[in-house]
VMD Tcl script that draws the C-alpha trace (Angstrom):
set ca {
  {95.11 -48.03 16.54}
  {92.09 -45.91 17.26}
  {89.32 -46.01 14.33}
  {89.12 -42.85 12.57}
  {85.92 -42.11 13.01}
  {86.41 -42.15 17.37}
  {83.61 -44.42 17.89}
  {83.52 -46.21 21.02}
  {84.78 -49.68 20.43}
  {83.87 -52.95 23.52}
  {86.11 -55.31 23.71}
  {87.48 -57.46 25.75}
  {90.94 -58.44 25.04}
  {93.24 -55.72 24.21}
  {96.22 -56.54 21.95}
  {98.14 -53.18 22.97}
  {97.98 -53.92 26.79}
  {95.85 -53.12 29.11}
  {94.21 -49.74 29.78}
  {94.73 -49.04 25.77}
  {91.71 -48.30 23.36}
  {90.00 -51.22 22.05}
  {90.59 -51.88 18.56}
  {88.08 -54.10 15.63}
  {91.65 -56.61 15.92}
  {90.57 -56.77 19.72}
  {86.96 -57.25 18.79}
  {87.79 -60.18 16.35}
  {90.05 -61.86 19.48}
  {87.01 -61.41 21.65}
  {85.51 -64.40 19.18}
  {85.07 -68.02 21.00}
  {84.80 -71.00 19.20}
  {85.29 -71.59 15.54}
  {82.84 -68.97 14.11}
  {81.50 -65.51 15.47}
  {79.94 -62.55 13.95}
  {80.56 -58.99 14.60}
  {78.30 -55.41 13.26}
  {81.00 -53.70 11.01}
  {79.14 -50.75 9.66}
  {75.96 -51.29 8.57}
  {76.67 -55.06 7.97}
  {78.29 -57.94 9.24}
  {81.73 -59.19 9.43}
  {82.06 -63.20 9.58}
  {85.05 -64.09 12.13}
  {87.03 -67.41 11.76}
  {87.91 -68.00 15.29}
  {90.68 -70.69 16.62}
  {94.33 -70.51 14.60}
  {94.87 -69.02 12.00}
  {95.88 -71.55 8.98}
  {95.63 -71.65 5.09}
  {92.13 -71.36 3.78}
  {90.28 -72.06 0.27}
  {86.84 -71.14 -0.88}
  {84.67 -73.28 -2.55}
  {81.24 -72.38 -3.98}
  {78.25 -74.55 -5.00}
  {74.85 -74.40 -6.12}
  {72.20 -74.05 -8.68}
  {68.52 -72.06 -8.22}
  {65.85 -71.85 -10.80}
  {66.49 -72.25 -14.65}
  {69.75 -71.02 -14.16}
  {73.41 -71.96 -12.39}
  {73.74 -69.68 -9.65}
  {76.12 -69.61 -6.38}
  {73.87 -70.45 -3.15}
  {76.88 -71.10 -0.99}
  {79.75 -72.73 -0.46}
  {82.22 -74.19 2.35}
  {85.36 -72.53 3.36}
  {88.29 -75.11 3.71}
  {90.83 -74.41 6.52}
  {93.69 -76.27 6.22}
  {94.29 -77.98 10.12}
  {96.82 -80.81 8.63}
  {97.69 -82.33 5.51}
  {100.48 -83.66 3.26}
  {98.91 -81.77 -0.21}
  {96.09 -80.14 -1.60}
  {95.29 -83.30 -3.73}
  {94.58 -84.93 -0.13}
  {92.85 -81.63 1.35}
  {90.44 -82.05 -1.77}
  {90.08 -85.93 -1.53}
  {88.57 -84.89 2.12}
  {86.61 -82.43 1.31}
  {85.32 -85.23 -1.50}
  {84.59 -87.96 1.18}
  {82.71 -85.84 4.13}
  {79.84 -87.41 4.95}
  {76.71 -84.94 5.46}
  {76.23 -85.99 9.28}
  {79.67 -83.98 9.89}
  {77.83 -80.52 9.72}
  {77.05 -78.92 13.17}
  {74.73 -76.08 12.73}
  {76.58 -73.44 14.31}
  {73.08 -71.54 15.28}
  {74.32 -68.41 12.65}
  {72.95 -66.45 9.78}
  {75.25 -64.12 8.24}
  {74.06 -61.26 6.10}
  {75.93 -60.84 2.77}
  {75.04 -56.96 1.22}
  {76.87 -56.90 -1.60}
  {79.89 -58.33 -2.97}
  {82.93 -59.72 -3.42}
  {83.63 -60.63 0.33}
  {87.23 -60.45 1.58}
  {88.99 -63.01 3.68}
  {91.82 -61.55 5.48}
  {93.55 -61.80 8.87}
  {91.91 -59.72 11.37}
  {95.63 -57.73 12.12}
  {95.54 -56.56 8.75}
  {93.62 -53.36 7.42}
  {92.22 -52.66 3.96}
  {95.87 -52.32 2.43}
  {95.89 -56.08 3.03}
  {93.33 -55.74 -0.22}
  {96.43 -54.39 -2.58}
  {98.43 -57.82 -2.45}
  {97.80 -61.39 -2.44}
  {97.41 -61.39 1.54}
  {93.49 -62.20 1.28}
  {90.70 -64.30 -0.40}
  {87.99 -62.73 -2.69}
  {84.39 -64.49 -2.23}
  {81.28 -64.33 -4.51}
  {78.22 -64.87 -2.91}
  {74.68 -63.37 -3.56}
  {72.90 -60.84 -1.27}
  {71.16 -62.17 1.13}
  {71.07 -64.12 4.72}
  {73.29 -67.63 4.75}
  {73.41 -70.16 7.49}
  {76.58 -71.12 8.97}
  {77.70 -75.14 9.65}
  {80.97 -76.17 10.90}
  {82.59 -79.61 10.24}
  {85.81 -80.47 12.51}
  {86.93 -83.55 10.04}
  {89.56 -85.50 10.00}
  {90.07 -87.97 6.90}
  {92.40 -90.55 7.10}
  {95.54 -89.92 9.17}
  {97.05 -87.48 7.71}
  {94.55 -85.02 6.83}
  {92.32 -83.01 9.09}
  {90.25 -79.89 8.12}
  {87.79 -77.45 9.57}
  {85.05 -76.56 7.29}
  {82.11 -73.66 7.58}
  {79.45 -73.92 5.41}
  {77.22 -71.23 3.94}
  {73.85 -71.91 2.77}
  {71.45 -69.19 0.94}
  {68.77 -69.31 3.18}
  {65.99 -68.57 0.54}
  {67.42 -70.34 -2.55}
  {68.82 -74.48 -3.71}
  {67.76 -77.84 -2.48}
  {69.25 -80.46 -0.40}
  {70.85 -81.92 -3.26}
  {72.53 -78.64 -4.01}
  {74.03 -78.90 -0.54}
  {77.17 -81.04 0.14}
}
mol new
graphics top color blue
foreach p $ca { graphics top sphere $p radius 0.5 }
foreach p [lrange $ca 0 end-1] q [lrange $ca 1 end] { graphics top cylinder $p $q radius 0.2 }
display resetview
């Protein structure tokens, strides 16, 4: 599908064949590695790259006098026998598992939305996405590939306010 406003999209891959107009969808697949950002609008959109999989949001943080969100990791469920163990990981990763992923993604306002690239903004009406509260501003972007135990292996990105909390605010 064409965007409605008939700007010119680039893109590489091209999930209606060859020859067709690009699409944001083909945009998103044009994403290598784990994480990649793209210019939606005036802002950004943050793109999980590899498969797709189950994914959780967890915040964290304190700045100033007062408890305040400055970041969080999203959890992306590779393998694992429950949620109790996917937690129990998350629990036990040591801090020399983050890879600084080179990133800073620019959060305008929010909630953020979570949702799979194929779907559109009716995807917002039902329970096919994941509402995120962060604070304006510019976050940095680490990825963990982590595998806990045998039966449990997660990828993790974590966002860190740039301008606000301490290292021990940061897991």
């Amino acid at each position: 599908m064409s965007p409605p406003d008939e700007r010119l999209i680039e893109a590489t891959f091209r999930w209606m064949g060859p020859g067709m107009p690009a699409t944001d969808y083909d945009r998103a697949c044009d994403v290598e590695g784990y994480l990649g950002l793209l210019d939606i609008g005036a802002g950004q959109g943050l793109v999980l790259g590899d498969e797709p999989g189950s994914t959780a949001w967890q915040s964290f943080g304190t700045s100033g006098d007062r408890e305040e969100v400055t970041g969080g990791i999203l959890i992306r469920w590779v393998y694992a026998n429950s949620e109790a163990d996917v937690m129990a990981a998350v629990d036990h990763l040591p801090a020399s598992m983050w890879v600084d992923d080179g990133l800073e993604f620019s959060v305008g306002r929010e909630p953020l939305y979570l949702l799979d690239a194929a779907c559109d903004a009716s995807c917002l009406d039902d329970d096919d996405h994941l509402t995120i509260y962060l604070p304006s501003g510019r976050y940095t972007l680490a990825t963990a590939d982590f595998e806990f135990e045998v039966h449990t292996r997660l990828l993790l990105h974590r966002l860190v306010w740039m301008s606000g909390g301490t290292d021990s605010d940061i897991p």
